[in-house]
C-alpha positions in Angstrom: 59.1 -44.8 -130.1 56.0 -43.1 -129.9 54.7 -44.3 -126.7 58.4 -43.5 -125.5 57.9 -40.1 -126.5 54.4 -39.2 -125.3 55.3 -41.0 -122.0 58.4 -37.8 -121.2 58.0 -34.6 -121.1 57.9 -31.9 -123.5 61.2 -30.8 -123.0 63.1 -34.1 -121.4 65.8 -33.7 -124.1 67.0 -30.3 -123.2 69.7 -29.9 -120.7 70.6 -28.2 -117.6 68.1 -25.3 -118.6 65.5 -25.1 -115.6 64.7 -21.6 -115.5 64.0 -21.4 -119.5 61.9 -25.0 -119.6 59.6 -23.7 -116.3 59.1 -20.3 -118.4 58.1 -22.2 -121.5 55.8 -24.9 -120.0 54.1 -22.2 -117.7 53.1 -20.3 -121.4 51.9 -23.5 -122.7 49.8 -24.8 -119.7 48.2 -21.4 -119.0 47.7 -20.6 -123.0 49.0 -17.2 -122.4 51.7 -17.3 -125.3 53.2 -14.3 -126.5 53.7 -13.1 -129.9 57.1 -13.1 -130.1 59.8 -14.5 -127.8 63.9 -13.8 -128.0 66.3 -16.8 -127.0 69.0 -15.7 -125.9 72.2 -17.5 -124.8 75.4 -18.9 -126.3 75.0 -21.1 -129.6 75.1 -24.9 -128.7 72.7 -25.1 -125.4 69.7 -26.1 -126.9 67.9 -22.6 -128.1 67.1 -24.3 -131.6 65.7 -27.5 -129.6 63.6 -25.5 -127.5 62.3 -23.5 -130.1 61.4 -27.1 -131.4 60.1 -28.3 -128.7 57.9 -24.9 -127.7 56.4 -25.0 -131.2 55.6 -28.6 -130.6 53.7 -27.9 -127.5 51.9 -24.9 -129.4 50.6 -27.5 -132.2 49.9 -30.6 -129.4 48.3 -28.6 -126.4 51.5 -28.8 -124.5 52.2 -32.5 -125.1 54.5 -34.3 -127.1 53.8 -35.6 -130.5 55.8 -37.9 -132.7 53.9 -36.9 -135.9 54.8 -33.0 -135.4 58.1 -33.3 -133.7 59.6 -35.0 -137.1 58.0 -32.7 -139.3 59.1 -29.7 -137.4 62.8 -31.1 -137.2 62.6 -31.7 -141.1 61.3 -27.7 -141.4 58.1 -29.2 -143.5 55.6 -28.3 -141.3 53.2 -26.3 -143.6 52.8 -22.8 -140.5 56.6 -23.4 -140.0 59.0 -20.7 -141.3 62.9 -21.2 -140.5 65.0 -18.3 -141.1 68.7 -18.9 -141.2 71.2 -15.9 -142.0 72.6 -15.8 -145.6 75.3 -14.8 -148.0 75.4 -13.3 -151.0 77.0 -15.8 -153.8 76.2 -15.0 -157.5 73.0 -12.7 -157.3 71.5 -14.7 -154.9 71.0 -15.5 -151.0 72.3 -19.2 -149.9 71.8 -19.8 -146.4 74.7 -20.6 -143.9 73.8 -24.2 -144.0 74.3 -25.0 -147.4 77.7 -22.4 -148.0 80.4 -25.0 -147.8 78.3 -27.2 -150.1 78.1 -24.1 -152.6 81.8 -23.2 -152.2 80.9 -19.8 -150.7 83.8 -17.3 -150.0 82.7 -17.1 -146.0 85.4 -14.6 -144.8 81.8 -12.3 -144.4 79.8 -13.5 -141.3 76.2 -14.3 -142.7 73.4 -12.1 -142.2 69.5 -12.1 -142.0 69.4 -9.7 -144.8 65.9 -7.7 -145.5 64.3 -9.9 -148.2 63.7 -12.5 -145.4 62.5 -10.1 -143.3 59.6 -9.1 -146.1 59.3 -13.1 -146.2 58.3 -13.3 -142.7 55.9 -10.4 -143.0 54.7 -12.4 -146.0 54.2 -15.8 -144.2 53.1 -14.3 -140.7 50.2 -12.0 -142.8 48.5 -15.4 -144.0 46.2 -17.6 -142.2 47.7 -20.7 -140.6 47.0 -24.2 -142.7 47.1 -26.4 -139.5 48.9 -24.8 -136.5 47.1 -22.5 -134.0 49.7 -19.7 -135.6 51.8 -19.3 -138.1 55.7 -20.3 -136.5 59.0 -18.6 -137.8 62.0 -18.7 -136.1 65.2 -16.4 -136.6 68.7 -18.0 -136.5 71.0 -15.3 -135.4 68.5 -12.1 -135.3 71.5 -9.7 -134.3 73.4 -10.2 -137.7 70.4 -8.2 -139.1 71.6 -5.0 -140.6 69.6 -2.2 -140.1 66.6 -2.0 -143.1 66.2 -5.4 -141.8 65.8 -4.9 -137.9 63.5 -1.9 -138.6 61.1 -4.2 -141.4 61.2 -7.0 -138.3 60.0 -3.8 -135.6 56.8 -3.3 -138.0 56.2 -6.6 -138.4 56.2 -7.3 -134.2 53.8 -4.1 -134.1 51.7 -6.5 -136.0 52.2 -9.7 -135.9 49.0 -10.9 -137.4 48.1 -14.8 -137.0 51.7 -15.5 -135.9 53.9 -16.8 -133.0 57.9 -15.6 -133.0 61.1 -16.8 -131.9 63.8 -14.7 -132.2 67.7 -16.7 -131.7 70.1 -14.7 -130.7 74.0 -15.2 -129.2 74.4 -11.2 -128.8 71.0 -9.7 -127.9 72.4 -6.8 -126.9 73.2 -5.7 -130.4 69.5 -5.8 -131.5 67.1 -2.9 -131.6 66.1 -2.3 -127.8 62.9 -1.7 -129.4 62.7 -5.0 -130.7 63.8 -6.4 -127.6 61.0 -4.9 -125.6 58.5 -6.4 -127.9 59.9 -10.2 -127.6 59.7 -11.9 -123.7 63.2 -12.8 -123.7 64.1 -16.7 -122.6 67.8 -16.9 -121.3 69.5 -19.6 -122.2 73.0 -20.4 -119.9 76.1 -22.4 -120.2 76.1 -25.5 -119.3 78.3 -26.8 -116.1 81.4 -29.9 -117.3 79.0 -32.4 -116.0 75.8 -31.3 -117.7 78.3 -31.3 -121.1 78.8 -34.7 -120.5 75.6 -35.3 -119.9 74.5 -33.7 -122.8 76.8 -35.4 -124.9 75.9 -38.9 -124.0 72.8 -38.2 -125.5 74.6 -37.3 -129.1 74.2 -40.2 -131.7 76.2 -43.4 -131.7 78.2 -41.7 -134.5 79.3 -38.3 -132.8 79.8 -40.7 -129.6 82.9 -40.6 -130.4 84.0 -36.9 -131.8 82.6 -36.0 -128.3 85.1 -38.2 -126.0 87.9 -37.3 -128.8 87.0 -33.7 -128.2 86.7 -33.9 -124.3 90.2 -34.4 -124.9 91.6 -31.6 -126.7 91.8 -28.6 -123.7 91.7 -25.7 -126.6 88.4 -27.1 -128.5 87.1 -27.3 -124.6 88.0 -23.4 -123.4 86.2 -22.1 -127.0 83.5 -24.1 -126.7 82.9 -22.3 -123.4 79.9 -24.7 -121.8 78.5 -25.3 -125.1 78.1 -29.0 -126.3 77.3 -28.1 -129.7 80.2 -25.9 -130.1 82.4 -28.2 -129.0 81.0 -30.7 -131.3 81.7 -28.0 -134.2 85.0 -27.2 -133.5 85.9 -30.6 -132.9 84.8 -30.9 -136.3 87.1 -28.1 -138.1 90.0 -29.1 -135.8 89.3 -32.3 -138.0 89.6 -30.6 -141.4 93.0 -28.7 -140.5 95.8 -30.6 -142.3 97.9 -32.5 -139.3 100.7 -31.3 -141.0 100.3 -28.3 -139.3 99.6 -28.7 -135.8 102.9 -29.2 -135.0 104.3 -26.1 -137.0 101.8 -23.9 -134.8 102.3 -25.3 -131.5 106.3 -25.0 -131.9 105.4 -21.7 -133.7 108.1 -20.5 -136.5 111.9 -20.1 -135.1 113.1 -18.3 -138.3 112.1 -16.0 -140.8 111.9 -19.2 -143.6 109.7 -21.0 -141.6 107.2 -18.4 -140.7 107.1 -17.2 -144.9 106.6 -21.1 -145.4 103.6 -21.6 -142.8 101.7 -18.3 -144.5 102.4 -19.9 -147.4 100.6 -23.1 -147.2 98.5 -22.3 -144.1 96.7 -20.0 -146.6 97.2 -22.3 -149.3 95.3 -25.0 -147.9 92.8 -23.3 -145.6 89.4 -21.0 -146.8 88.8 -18.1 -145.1 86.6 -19.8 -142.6 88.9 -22.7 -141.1 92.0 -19.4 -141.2 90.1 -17.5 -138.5 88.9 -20.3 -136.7 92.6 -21.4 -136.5 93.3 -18.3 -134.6 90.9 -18.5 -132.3 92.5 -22.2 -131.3 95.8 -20.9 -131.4 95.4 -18.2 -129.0 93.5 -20.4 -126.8 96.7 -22.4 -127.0 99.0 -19.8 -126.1 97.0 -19.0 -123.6 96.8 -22.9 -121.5 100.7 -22.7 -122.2 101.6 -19.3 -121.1 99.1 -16.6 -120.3 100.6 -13.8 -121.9 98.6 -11.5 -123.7 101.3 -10.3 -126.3 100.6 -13.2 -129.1 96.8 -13.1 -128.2 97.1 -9.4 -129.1 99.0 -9.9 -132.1 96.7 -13.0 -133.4 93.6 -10.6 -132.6 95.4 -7.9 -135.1 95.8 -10.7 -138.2 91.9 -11.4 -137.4 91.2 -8.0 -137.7 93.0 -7.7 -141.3 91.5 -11.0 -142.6 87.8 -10.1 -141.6 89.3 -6.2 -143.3 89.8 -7.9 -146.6 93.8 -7.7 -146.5 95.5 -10.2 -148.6 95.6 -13.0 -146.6 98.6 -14.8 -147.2 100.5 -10.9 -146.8 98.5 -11.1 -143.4 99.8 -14.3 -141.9 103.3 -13.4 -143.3 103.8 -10.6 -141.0 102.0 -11.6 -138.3 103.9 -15.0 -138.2 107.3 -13.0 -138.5 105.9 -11.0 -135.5 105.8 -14.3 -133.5 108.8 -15.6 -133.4 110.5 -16.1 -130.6 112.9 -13.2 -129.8 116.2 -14.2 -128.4 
């Protein structure tokens, strides 16, 4: 395995992105690394791998290494800080990863909340134990709210012994301050044959959630050139009760029906797999019959979950809304 690894490049493993690779191994060779770097692209094209793989390089003079890549993957690499957004659950901050585990009310979208950002000033302010530079990386750096975006802007005016890498899915919706401080890495969507190709590569196990997604035309359209995005929605299309699948794609004739669906749609579903669900459903609508009237409507019931309005009072109308008019 080692000699397999040392014997490919760097970056092999990542997909379809050309532009972003050639920008990264150009730092590396040349040792002209910035402090801090913002990927930016859609969730699922291999930011988080690059970011890997970059850091990698940075330890190894460019070249691969067994010994670093696992402890970088397993986030124990002593100069290694990974930052993932957080909730707020009972006084304290669990991060996205571990929320389901925890039974965390996710209705919220996660943020990188200020405490982290002191954490980073913290880590990045020390020496290095190993590494060249201390390494932190920022899952979804545009959920900060804005004490923590202008802590982060202090800490890129001085970034002490560290190296960067700012995530992002929305970059526009970060400080443009912070932006001009960060050389920005563009990450794209990757082309139906590059998914494949990408997917091939999954383990023997998600082998076949991939094909099994490849299938389903509405997990396809959201995941929108992402292979790990299909791969995650494949995996909450899983966890929705077949029961219902049927009852949403003939959508409620009468008044009953609809009153019955809120009703157990909101009795078996968190808050979580409920939006999700209407992001499938309008995709669904929309391969059927592109009409915007139900994607409208479905838009409104998002807007009064993420508002905090009771939920199962939410669906109820919206579902009575849908029904067919004769």
């Amino acid at each position: 395995m080692s000699l397999e690894i040392e014997s490919r490049g760097l970056f092999e493993d990542l997909i379809a992105q050309p532009l972003a690779v050639a920008l990264l191994e150009a730092a590396l060779s040349q040792g002209r690394l910035a402090p801090a770097y913002l990927f930016s692209g859609p969730d699922g094209v291999g930011r988080s791998l690059a970011a890997l793989r970059f850091l990698e390089g940075l330890i190894s003079s460019g070249k691969p290494a067994l010994r670093e890549r696992r402890r970088l993957e397993a986030f124990n690499h002593p100069d290694l800080l990974w930052v993932e957004p957080t909730y707020q659950h009972q006084g304290r901050l669990v991060p996205k990863s571990q929320a389901e585990e925890e039974g965390v009310n996710r209705r919220s979208p996660p943020q990188v909340r200020l405490e982290q950002i002191r954490g980073v000033t913290r880590f990045l302010g020390r020496r290095p134990v190993e590494a060249p530079r201390g390494m932190v990386v920022i899952e979804a750096s545009e959920s900060m709210p804005e004490a923590a975006a202008n802590a982060l802007l202090k800490t890129l005016e001085e970034p002490g012994h560290g190296l960067l890498i700012l995530l992002s899915t929305a970059s526009e919706r970060l400080l443009k301050t912070i932006r001009s401080r960060c050389q920005q890495i563009l990450f794209a969507r990757l082309e139906a044959a590059d998914m494949q190709a990408a997917l091939a590569r999954t383990s023997t196990a998600e082998m076949g959630s991939s094909l099994l997604a490849l299938d389903q035309p509405e997990l396809v359209a959201m995941a929108a050139g992402s292979p790990g995005a299909l791969l995650q929605n494949f995996g909450l299309w899983q966890a929705v009760p077949e029961e219902f699948w049927l009852r949403l794609e003939e959508r409620p004739q009468k008044p009953m029906e609809a009153l019955a669906l809120a009703r157990d749609l909101t009795e078996a579903l968190n808050g979580e797999q409920q939006l999700w669900l209407i992001d499938w459903w309008q995709q669904h609508f929309w391969i059927q019959r592109p009409d915007p009237t139900p994607l409208k409507r479905l838009e409104r019931l998002r807007s009064h979950l993420l508002g905090f309005v009771q939920p199962r009072l939410a669906w109820e109308v919206a579902l009575l809304e849908l029904i067919p008019r004769a």
